[in-house]
C-alpha positions as CSV (number, residue, x, y, z in Angstrom):
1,X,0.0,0.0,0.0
2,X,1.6,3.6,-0.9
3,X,1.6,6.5,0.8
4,X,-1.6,8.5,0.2
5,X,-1.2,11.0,-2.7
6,X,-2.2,14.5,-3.3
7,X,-3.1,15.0,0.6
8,X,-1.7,18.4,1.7
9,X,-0.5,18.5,5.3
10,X,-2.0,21.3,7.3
11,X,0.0,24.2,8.6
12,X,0.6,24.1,12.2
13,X,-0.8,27.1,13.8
14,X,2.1,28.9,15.9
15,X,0.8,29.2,20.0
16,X,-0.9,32.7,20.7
17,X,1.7,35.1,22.3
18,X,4.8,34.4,19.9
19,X,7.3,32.4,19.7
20,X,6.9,28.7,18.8
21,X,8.9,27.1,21.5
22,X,10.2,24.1,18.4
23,X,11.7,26.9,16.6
24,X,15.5,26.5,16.1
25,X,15.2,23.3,17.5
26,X,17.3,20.1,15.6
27,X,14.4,17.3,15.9
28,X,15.5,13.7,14.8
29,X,12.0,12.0,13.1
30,X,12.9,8.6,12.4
31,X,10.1,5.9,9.9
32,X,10.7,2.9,11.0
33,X,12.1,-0.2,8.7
34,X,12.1,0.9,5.1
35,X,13.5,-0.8,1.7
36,X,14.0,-4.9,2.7
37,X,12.2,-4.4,6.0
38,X,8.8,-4.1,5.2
39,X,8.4,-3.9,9.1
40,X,4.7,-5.8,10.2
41,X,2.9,-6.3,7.1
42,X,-1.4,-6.9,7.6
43,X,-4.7,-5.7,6.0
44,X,-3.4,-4.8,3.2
45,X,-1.1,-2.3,4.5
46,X,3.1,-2.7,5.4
47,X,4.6,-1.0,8.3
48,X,6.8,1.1,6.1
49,X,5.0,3.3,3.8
50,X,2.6,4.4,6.6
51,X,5.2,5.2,9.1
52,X,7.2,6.9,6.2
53,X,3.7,8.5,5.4
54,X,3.4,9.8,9.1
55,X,6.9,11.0,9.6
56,X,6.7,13.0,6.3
57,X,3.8,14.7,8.1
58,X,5.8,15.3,11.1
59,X,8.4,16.9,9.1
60,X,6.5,19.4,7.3
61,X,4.5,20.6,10.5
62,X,8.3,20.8,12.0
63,X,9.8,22.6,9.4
64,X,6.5,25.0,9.3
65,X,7.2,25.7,13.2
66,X,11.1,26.4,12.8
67,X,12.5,23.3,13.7
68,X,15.6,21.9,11.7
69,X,14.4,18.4,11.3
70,X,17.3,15.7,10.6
71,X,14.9,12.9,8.7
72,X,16.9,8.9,9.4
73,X,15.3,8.4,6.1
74,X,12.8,10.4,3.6
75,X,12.3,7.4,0.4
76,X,11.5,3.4,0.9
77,X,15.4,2.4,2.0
78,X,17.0,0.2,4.2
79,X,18.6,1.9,7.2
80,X,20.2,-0.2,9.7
81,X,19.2,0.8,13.5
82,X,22.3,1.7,14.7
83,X,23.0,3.7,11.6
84,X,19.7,5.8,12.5
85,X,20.7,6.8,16.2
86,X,24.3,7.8,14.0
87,X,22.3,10.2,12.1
88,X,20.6,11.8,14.9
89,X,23.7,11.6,16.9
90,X,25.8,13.3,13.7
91,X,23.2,16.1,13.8
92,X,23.5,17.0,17.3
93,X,19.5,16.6,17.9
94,X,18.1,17.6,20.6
95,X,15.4,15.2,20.6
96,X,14.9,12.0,18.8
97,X,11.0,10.6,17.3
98,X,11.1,6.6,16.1
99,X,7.4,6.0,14.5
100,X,5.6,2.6,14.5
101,X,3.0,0.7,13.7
102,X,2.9,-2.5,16.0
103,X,1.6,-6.0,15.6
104,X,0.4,-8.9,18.0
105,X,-0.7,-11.5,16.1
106,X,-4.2,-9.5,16.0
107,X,-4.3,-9.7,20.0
108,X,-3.9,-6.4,21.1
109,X,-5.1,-2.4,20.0
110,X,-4.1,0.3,20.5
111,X,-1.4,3.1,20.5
112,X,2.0,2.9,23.0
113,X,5.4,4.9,23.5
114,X,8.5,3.7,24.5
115,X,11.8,5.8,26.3
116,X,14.9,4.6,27.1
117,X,14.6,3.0,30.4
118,X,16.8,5.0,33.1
119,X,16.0,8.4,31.0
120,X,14.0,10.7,33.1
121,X,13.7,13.3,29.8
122,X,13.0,10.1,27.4
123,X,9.8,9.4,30.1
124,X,8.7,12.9,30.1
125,X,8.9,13.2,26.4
126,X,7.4,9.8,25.9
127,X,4.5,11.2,28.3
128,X,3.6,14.0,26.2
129,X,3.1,12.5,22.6
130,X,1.4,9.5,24.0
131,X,-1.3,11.8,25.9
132,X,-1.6,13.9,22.6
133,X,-1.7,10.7,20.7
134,X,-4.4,9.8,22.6
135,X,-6.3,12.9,22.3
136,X,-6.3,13.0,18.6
137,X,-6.9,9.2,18.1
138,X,-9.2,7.5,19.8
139,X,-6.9,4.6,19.9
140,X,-7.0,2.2,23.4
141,X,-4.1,3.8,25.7
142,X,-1.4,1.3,26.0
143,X,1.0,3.9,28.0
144,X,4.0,4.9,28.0
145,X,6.6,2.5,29.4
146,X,10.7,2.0,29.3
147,X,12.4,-0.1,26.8
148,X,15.9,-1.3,25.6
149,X,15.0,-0.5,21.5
150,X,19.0,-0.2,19.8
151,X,16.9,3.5,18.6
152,X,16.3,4.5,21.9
153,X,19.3,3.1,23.4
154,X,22.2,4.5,20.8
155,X,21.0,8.1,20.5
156,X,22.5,10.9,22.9
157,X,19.6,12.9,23.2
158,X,16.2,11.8,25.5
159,X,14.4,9.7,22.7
160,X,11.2,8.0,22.0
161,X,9.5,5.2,19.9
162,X,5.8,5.6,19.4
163,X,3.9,3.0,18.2
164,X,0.9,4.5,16.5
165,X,-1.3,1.6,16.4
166,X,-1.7,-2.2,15.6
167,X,-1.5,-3.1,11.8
168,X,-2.9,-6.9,12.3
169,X,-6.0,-5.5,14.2
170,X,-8.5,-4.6,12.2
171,X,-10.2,-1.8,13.5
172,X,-6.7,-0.2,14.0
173,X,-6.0,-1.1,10.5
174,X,-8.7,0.5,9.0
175,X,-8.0,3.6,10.8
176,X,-3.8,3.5,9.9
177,X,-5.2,3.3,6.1
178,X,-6.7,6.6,6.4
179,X,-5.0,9.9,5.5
180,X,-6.8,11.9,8.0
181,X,-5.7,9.8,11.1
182,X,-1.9,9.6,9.9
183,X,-2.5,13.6,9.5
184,X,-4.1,13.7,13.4
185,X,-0.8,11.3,14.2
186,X,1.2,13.7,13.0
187,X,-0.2,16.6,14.8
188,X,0.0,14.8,17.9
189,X,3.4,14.2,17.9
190,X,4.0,17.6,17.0
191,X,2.0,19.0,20.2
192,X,3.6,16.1,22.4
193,X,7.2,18.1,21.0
194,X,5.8,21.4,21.5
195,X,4.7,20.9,25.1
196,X,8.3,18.8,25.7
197,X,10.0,22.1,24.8
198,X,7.6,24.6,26.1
């Protein structure tokens, strides 16, 4: 399944009062798998293009705020994990965003984010885009919770792994297909950065 065409992210509104608190910041936005790893594949849809999809999002609503965004990879190739936290790492980020789309052998819903375990600013980061994920979706809240991900683990600066929701569950599925939910992902993330650096 390919990335939705001809849908125009929409601008993100800068906070009444001034100064986006993202601007002049160097965020790492990472798509998951890519190329060779298709990541979970289910319902039609692989891992890849809609995380790519989503991250592409993030970008643009980023870039629109000020941010210098440092993209691990921004076409359907193969970057290896540890190669990923290099990038961010290289770039000096001060913030690092992995995006998911989970599976469970169709057992479980739902939308989770992961943090370095031992980072107090990975949890508090973590915190944020998983409340705003759960705002804007209307996804079950899985939590956030601590993790030993090579993503998470390599990178310098507090990072995070969100996984948006479950690509073998149907309901879930049906919902990661859709251009306007990847688009409310996208401005969740984006809130969950704004309130980190706020």
């Amino acid at each position: 399944m390919s990335v939705v065409e001809g849908s125009t992210p929409a601008p993100v509104t800068p906070p009444a009062g001034g100064g986006n608190p993202l601007a002049g910041e160097t965020i790492a936005i990472d798509p998951g798998h890519g190329g060779s790893d298709p990541g979970a594949v289910a319902n039609g849809l692989q891992e890849k293009d809609v995380v790519l999809d989503i991250g592409q999002r993030v970008q643009q609503k980023l870039n629109a705020a000020g941010s210098d965004v440092v993209m691990t990879r921004t076409s359907d190739v193969y970057v290896g994990l540890e190669e990923r936290a290099r990038i961010a790492n290289a770039a000096s980020a001060s913030s690092f965003v992995s995006i998911h789309a989970n599976a469970a052998n169709g057992a479980a819903s739902g939308t989770e984010t992961f943090y370095y375990t031992g980072s107090q600013d990975g949890a508090e980061l973590a915190g944020l885009i998983q409340e705003e994920m759960i705002k804007a979706l209307g996804t079950a809240d899985r939590g956030s919770k601590d993790a030993n991900y090579s993503v998470i683990r390599n990178t310098s600066m507090p990072a995070v792994l969100a996984e948006v929701a479950f690509m073998d569950e149907p309901s879930d599925a049906e919902k990661l297909r859709s251009s306007a939910f990847r688009e409310a992902a996208a401005n969740a993330i984006v809130r969950g950065l704004e309130r980190y650096y706020s």
